[in-house]
C-alpha positions as CSV (number, residue, x, y, z in Angstrom):
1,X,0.0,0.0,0.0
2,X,2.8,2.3,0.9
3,X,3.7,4.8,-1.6
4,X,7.3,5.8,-0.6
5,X,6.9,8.8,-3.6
6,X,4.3,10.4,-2.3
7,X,5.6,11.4,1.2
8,X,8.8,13.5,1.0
9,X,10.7,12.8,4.1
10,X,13.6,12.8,6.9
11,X,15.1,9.2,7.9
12,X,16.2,9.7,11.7
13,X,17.6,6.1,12.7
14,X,16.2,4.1,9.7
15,X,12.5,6.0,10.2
16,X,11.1,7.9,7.6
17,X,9.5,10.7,8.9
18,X,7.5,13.4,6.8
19,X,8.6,17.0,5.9
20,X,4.9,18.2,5.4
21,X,3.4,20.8,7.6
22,X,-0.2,20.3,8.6
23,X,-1.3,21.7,5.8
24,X,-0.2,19.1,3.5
25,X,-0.5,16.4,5.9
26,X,-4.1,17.5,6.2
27,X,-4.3,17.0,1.7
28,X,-2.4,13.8,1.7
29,X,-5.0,12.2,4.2
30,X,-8.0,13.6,2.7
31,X,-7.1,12.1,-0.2
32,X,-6.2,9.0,1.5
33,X,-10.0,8.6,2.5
34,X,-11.3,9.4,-0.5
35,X,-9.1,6.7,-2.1
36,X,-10.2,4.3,0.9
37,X,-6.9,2.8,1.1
38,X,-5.8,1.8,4.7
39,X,-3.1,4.5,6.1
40,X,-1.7,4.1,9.7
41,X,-0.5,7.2,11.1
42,X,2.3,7.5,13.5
43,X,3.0,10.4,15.8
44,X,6.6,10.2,16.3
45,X,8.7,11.6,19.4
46,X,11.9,10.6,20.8
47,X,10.6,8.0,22.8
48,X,9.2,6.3,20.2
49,X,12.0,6.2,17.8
50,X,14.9,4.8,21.0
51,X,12.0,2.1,21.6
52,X,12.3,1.3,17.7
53,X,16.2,1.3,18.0
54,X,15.7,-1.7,20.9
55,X,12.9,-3.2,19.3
56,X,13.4,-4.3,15.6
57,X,9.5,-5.6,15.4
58,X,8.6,-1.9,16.6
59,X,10.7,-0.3,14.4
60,X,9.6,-2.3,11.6
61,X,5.9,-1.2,12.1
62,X,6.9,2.2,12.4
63,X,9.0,1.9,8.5
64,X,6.0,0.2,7.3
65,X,3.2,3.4,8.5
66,X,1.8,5.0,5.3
67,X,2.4,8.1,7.5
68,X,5.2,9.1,10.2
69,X,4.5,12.6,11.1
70,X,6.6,14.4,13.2
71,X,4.6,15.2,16.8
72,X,8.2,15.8,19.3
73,X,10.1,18.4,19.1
74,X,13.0,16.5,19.8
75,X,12.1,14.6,16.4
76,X,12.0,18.2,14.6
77,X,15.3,19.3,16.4
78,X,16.7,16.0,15.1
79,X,15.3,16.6,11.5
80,X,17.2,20.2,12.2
81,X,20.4,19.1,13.3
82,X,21.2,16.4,10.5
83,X,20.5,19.0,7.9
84,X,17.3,18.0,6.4
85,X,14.5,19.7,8.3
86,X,10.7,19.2,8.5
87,X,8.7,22.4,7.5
88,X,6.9,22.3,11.0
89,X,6.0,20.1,13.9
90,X,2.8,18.2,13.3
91,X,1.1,17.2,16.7
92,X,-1.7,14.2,17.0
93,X,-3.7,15.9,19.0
94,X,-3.9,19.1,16.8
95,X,-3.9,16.5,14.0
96,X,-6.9,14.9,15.1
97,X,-8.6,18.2,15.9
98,X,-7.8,19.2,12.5
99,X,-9.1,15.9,11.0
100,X,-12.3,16.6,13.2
101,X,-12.8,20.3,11.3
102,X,-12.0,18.3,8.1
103,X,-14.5,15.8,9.0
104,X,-17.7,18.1,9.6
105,X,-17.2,19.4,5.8
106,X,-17.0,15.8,4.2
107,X,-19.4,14.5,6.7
108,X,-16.9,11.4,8.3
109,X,-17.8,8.9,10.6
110,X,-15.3,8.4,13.5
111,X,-14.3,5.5,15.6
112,X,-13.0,6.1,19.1
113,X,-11.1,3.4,21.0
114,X,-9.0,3.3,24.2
115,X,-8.2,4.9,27.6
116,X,-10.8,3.9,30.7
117,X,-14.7,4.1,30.2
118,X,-15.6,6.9,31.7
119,X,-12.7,8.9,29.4
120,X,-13.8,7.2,26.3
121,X,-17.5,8.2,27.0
122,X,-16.8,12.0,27.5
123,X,-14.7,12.1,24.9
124,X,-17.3,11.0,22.2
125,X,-19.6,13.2,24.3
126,X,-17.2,16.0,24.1
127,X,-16.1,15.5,20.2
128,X,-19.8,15.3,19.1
129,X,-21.1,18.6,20.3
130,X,-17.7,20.4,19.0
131,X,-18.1,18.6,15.8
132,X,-21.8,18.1,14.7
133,X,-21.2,17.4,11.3
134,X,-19.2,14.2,12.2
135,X,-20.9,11.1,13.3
136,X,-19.1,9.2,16.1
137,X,-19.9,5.9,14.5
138,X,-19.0,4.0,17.9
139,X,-16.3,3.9,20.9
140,X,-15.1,1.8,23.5
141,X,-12.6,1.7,26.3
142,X,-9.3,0.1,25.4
143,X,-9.2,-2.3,28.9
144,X,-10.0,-5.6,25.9
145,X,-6.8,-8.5,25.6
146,X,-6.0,-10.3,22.5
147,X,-8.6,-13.2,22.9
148,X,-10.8,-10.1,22.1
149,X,-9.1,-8.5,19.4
150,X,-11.5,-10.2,17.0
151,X,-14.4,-9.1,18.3
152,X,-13.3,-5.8,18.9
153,X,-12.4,-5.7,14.9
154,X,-15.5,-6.7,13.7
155,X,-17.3,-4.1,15.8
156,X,-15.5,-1.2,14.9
157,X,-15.7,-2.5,10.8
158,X,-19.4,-2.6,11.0
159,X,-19.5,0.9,12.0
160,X,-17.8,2.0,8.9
161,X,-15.9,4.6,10.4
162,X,-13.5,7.1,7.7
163,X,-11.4,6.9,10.8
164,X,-9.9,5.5,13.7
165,X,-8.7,7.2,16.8
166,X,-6.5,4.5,19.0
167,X,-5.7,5.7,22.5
168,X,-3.7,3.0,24.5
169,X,-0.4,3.6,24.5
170,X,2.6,4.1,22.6
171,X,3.4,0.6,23.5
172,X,0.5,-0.8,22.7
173,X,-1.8,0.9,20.2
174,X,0.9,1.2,17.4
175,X,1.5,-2.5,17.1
176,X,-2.4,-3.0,17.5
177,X,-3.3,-1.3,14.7
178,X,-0.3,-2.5,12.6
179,X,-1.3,-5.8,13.3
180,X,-5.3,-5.5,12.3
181,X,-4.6,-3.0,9.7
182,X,-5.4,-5.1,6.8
183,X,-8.5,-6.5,8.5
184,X,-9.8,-3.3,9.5
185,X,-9.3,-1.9,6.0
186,X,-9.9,1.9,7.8
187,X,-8.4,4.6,5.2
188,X,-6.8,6.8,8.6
189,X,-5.9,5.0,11.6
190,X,-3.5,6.8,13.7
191,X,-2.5,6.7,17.5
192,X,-3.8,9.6,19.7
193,X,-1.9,8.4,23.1
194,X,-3.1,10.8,26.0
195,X,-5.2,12.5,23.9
196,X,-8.7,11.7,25.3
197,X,-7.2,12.1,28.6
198,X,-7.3,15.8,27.5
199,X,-10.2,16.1,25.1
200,X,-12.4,14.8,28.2
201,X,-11.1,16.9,30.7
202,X,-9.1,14.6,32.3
203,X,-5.8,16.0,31.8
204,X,-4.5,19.9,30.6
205,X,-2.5,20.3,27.8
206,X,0.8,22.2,28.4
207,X,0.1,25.4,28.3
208,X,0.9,27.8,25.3
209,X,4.0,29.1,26.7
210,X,5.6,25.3,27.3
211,X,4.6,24.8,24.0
212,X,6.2,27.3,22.4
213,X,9.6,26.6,24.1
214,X,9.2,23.1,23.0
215,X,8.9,21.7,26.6
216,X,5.5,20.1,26.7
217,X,7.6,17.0,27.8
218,X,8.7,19.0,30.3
219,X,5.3,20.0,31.8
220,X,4.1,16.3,31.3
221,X,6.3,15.5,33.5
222,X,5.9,18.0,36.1
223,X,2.3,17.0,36.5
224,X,2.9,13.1,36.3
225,X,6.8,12.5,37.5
226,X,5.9,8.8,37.4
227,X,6.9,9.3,33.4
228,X,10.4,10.1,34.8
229,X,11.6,6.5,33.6
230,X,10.1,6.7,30.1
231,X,11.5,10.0,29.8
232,X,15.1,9.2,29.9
233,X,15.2,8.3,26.3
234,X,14.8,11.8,26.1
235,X,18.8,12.9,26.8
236,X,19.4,9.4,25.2
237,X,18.2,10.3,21.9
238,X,19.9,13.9,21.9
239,X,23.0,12.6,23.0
240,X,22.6,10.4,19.8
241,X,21.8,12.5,17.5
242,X,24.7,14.6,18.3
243,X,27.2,11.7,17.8
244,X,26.0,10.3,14.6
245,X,24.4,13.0,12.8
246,X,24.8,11.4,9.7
247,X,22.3,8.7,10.7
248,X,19.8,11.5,9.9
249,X,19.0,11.7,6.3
């Protein structure tokens, strides 16, 4: 399915990750539903990309995305550094909003999945009376293990949804869309991580200021220092970058 010509991109570590600002990623993936091809999207940040340097099966499903945008700004900084930068940094969660806006126009139907019941709940809530033109075709919680996969699969294909919005964690929800992609035959299926955390009300983002500065990771972590561990990648993959540069295409 994957149309290496269409996307122009950066390869950090082996992983092609797209130059298009929103704009443009916004195009390619209208287009992608119209053509009702499956796409997986992946939001890449730093984390991501050491976990695909340990994990060759990660980093495989990451190479094989239709889509790698670039959502850290460690990612963009990498792009940066190695010479061949990104036009802008492309977030999931204002990716998805975007999609949402896109979505009211073409009149999509949306699948939610992941994150705790009461979460997923306000977040359909939530994203149906922001976005009336879109029909939330169905959602449910991601607490499901593999001996449910299938019937999870067949309930979300009979809701004929343009697109699927996979909150479980980085972990977890890229390799579980990777592996039902074909079988789920969705034309955008992309990983949202915390995402419903915030759209519910949950969570905050960081606010404007962190995210100008680039330290959204930074705020994350002020508010939930349990992330300390997974955030040591973080120095990892800049110290990394720094020493082979040229692994950054």
């Amino acid at each position: 399915m994957k149309d290496a010509g269409a996307v122009p991109t950066v390869t950090i570590f082996g992983i092609p990750v797209s130059k298009m600002d929103m704009k443009e990623t916004l195009s390619y993936l209208i287009e992608a539903i119209q053509s009702r091809a499956p796409h997986q999207v992946i939001t890449a940040n730093p984390i991501m990309v050491m976990a695909a340097l340990d994990n060759p099966a990660y980093k495989e499903i990451m190479v094989s995305a239709e889509l790698v945008v670039p959502d850290g700004t460690g990612v963009v900084w990498a792009a940066e550094r190695g010479g061949n930068p990104v036009k802008e940094r492309v977030p999931g969660y204002d990716l998805l909003h975007e999609l949402m806006k896109e979505g009211e126009h073409y009149h999509w139907r949306v699948y939610l999945l992941g994150s705790t019941p009461e979460v997923i709940r306000e977040t359909a809530s939530r994203l149906q009376m922001q976005y009336p033109g879109v029909t939330i075709a169905g959602f449910r919680d991601g607490f499901f293990g593999p001996a449910e996969d299938d019937e999870v699969v067949a309930t979300i294909v009979e809701a004929k949804p343009d697109l699927l919005f996979v909150a479980r964690g980085a972990d977890t929800q890229e390799p579980w869309i990777a592996k039902h992609k074909s079988r789920l035959g969705i034309p955008v299926m992309m990983g949202v991580g915390g995402s419903f955390d915030v759209i519910s009300g949950k969570t905050k983002r960081a606010p404007l200021a962190f995210q100008k500065l680039r330290l959204e990771w930074f705020y994350r972590l002020l508010k939930e220092p349990t992330r300390y561990k997974r955030m040591l990648a973080l120095p990892k993959f800049a110290v990394k970058v720094m020493r082979e540069k040229d692994s950054v295409t």
